[in-house]
N, C-alpha and C positions, 0 to 999 in steps of 0.2 A: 870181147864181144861188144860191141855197139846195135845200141836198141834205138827205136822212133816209135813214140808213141801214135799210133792210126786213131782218130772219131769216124764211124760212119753210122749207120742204121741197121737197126738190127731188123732182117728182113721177117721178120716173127711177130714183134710187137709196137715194132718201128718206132721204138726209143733211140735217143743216142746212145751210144754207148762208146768204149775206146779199150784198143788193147795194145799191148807193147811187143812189137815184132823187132826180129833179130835180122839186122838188115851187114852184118858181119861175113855171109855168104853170099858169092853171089849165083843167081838162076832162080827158081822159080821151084819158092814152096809151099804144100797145101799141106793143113790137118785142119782137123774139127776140134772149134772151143764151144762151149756153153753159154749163150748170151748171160751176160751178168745180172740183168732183171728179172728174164722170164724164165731162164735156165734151157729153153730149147738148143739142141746143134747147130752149129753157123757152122758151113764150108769156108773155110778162108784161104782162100790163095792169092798169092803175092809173085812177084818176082823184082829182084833186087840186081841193080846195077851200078859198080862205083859207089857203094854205100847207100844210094837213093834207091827209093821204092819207085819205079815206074811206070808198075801198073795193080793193082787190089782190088780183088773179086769178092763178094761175100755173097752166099745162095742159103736157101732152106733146104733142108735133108727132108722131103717126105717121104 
């Protein structure tokens, strides 16, 4: 499994924050993690191609 660590903004409390995705498959995958600061749900979707990430989506769950 080959991992990349992502920094973006946690759309909640708009800290940085960073999480390590599994760029070992490739196509386009979502689940929901916890911001690390504030603990809200972040959508994260990704899709990975040839090992790079080339495009990462992050939303609020209201």
């Amino acid at each position: 499994m080959e991992e990349v660590e992502q920094s973006f903004q946690c759309p909640y409390c708009l800290e940085a924050i960073s999480m390590i995705l599994d760029v070992s498959l490739s196509g386009t995958q979502s689940y929901i993690e916890d911001c690390e600061v504030c603990c809200h749900p972040i959508q994260v979707t990704y899709t990975v191609e040839e090992n790079e990430i080339t495009s990462f989506d992050c939303q609020r769950i209201d």
